[in-house]
N, C-alpha and C positions, 0 to 999 in steps of 0.2 A: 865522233860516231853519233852522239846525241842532240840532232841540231836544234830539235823543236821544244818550244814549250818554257815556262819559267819558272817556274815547279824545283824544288829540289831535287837534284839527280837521284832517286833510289836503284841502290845497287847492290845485288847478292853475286855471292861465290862461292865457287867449291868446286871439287876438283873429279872428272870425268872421264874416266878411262886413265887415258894418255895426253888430257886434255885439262887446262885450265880454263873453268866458264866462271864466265862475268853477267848475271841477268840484269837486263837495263827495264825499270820501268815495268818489270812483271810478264816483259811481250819480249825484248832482242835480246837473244841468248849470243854471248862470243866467244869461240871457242878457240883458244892459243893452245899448243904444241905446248907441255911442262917445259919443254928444254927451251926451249924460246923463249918462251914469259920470264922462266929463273935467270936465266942472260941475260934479260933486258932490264929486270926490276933492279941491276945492281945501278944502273946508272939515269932508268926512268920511274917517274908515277905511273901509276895502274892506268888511271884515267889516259897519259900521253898511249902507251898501251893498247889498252884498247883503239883510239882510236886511229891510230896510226901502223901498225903491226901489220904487215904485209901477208902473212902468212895465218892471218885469223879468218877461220868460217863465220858469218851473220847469220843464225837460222830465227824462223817462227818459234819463239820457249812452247808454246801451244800445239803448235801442228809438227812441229820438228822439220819442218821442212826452209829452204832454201829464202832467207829477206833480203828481199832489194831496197833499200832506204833510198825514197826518193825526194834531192832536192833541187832547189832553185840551180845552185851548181852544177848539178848533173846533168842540164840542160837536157832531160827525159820531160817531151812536152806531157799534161794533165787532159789532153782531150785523144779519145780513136782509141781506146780501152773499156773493153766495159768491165774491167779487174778493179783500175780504179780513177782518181781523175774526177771531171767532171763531164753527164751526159746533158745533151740538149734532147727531147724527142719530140719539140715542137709545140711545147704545152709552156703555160706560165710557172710548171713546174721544173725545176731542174734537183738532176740526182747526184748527190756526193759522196761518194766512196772513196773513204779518206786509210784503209790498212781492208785487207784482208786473211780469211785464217778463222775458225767458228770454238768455240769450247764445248759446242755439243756434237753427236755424231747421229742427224734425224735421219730415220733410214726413209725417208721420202723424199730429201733435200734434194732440189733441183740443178745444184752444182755440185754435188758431191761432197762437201766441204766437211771438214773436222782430220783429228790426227786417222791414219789410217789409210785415208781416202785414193784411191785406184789410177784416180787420173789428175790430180792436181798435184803440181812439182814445184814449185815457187808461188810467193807470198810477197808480198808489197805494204809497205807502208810510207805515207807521204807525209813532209814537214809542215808542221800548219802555217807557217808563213807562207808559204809556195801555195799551197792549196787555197788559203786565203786570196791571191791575188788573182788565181784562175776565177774563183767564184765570181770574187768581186768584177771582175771582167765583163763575165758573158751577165752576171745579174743586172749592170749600167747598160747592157746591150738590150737586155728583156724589158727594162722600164720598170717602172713599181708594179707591186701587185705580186713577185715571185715568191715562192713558196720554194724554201731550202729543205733537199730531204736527204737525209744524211740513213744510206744503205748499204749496200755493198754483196760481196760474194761470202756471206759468213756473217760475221758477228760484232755491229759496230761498236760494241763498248770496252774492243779489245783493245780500243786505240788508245794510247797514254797518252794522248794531246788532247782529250776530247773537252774538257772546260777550259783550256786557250781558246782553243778552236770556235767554241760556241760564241766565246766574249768576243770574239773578229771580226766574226759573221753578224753579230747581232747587231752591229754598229754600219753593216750596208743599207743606205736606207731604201732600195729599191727591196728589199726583203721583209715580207711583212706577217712569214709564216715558216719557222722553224719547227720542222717532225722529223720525227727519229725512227728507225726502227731496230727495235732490240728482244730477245727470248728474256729480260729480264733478269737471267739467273745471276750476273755481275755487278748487278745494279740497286745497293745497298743505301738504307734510306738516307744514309750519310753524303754517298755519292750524290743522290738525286736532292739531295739541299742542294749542291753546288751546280747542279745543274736547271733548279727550276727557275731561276731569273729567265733564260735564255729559251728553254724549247714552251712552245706553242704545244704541240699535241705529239704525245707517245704510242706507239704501233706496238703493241707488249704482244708477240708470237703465244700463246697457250696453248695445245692441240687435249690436255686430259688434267680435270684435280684429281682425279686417281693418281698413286706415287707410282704402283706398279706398272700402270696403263704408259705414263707420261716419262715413265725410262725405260720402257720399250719402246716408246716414239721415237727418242732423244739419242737413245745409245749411248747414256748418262745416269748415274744415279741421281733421278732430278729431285730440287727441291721445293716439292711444291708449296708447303705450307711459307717457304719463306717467297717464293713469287706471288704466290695468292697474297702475304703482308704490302709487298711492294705493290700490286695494282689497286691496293684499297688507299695506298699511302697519296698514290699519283691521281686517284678518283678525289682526294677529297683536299687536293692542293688545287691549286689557279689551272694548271695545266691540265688539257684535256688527256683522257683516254682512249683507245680504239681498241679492243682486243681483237687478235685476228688466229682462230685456228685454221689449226691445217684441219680437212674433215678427209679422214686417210679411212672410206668404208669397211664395214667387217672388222676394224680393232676400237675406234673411237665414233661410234653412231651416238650410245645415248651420252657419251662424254660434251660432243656439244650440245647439249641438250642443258647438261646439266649451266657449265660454260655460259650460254644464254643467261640462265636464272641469275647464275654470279654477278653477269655484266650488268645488268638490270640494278643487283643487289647493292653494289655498291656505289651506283650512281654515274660510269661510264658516258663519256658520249655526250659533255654539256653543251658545243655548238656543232661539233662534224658527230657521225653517227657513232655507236657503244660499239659496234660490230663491224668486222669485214672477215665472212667465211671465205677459207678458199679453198678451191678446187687442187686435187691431186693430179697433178700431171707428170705422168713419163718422159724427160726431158732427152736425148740422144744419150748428152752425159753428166746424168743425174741420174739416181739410184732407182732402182724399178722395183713393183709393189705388183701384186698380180690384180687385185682385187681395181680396175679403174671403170671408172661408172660417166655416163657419158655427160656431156652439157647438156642435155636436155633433162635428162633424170637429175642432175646436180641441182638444176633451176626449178624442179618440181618440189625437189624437196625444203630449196632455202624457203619458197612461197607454200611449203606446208608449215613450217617452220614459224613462217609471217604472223600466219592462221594463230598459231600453236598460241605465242609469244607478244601477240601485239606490238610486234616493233621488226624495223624497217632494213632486211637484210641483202636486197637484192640493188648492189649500190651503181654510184653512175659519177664519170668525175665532175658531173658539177656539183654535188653533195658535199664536194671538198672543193670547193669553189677554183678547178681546172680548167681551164679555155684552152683555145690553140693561140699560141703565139710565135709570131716568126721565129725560123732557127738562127742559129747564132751561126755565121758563113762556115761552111765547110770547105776544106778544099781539095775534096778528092770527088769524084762519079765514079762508077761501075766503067772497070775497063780502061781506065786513065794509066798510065803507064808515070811511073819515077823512081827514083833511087835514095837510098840513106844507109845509116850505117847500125850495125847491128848492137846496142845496145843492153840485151838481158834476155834471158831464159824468159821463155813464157808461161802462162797458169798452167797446159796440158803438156804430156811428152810429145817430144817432136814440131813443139812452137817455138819462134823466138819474134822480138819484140824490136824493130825498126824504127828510129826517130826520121820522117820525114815532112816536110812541109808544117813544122810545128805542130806536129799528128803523130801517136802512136800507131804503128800497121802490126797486125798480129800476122805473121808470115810463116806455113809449115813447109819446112825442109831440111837439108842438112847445112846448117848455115853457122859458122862460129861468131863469137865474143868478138867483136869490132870491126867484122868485114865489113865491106861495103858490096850493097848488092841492088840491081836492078830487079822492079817488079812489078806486077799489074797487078791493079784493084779487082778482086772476086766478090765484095761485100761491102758496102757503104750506109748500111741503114743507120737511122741516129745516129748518124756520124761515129758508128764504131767501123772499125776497116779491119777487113781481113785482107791478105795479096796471095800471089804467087810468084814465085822463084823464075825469072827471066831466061 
């Protein structure tokens, strides 16, 4: 069950319902049948167990919902997902979404994401081997100069491979700029020793140092005092800073205000910028907020802000030194017609997830667990692919 990583296996248990759980690593909860597990353990280890027990559920321990563990074996190719995998969108930057699944619940969040959430039904995490060898791929295809940014749909520090992972990647030599993005709240100064060899610059989510303000944002009892420790820890090691709020109108106005002062304070931002404000957006299926204020007022207020603040909020990707660079081949266009076979539940109800042409296709229908099924391409941008049912 635990393919990735070199790490000591940590493993909790206890017992759930009518269920025997096994937490793997703080993130892959498995849940056996009592009557099963008691069977088995007269003749197996826990560990054979776990991994092998036909009749065990894998959930997100976080989100409680459904984990696809994705590896090399499973021949679930890493590109044509924007859950997770690796994206190209044409820039010397590429994005690595290595697990999915958030520990906080922002009621602005563009995917929805945290336990709870309305429209996300499955959860993914990938083997950092596997994941390693996608990057390493399309990064010798990009040339030097690439910029690894490690994101996702939620919260990347949930991942328990994440300093394998970093030490893999760091040794690509076309890669010459490791960032991260993380809300901080998991990321304990102990962690981030193991982590500063490896990342270049940290994207720390803040949206309020109010405690009240910022778990109303979060839908979290957040902590601030101890995130605020952590971005002073990360301002005044090697590794750059970015803080980046949400500016969510009517509940967080003079919060970034104050946020500015912070980032300033403690020294943010020593070769790419201290800041990246952003805009609250309505996403179809992403949580909705009444209060949304247009891009033109948005960009009035970062350049009052400029005024306000003396420093440089209205950014642009060459600031983080972004070019366009060829895509890494795709092989699908808009309206291409093929076939594969249906491999996993997908992130929303009524999705499932298609390996084709070494490409994952997000396909909504009534489709089961291993059919094979014919389909046409409806969506191909940066090579994420949506289809439909033939």
């Amino acid at each position: 069950m635990d393919n990735g990583g070199s790490n000591e296996l940590r493993i909790r248990e206890f017992e759930g319902g009518k269920d025997k759980v096994f937490v793997l690593r703080d993130l892959i909860e498995v849940r056996i049948p009592k009557e099963t597990y008691n069977r088995l353990i007269r003749r197996r280890d826990k560990e054979y167990i776990i991994s092998f027990c036909d009749q065990k559920r894998v959930l997100n321990h976080i989100t409680k919902r459904e984990l696809v563990f994705i590896t090399k074996e499973s021949g679930i190719p890493l590109m044509g997902s924007s859950a997770f995998g690796v994206i190209d969108r044409g820039t010397n930057l590429i994005q690595i979404r290595p697990v999915t699944g958030c520990n906080l619940r922002c009621i602005f969040c563009s995917v929805d994401e945290g336990k709870n959430s309305r429209t996300r039904v499955t959860d993914y995490i990938v083997d950092p081997d596997y994941l390693y060898e996608w990057v390493k791929d399309v990064s010798e295809f990009k040339g030097k100069g690439v910029e690894a940014h490690i994101d996702g749909q939620g919260e990347p520090m949930i991942y328990p491979y994440m300093e394998e992972f970093l030490d893999k990647i760091s040794r690509i030599r076309e890669i010459s700029i490791i960032s991260m993005q993380t809300n901080g709240v998991l990321l304990s100064e102990r962690r981030f020793d193991l982590l500063e060899d490896y990342i270049t610059r940290v994207n720390l989510s803040i949206s309020s140092l109010d405690e009240k303000v910022a778990s109303h944002l979060t839908g979290v009892r957040y902590p601030v005092d101890r995130v605020k420790r952590i971005a002073e820890v990360i301002a005044n090691s090697r590794v750059d800073l970015l803080i980046a709020p949400v500016w969510v109108p009517g509940i967080n106005d003079k919060d970034i205000e104050k946020i500015i002062e912070f980032s300033l304070d403690i020294g943010a931002g020593k070769k790419f910028p201290p800041l990246g404000i952003q805009k609250y957006i309505p996403y179809k299926f992403g949580r909705k907020l009444k209060n949304v204020v247009s891009f033109k007022e948005f960009y009035d207020r970062l350049r009052w802000w400029e005024r306000e603040f003396g420093v440089k909020l209205i950014l642009k990707p060459e600031d983080f030194g972004m070019h366009k660079r060829e895509r890494y081949p795709q092989p699908f266009s808009r309206n291409d017609k093929s076939e594969g076979k249906v491999f996993a539940r997908g992130r929303m109800h009524g999705e499932m997830l298609v390996s084709s042409r070494n490409r994952v296709v997000t396909i909504k229908g009534n489709l089961k667990l291993g059919e094979h099924v014919k389909f046409r391409i409806v969506r191909s941008k940066d090579g994420i692919f949506m289809g439909e049912k033939l």
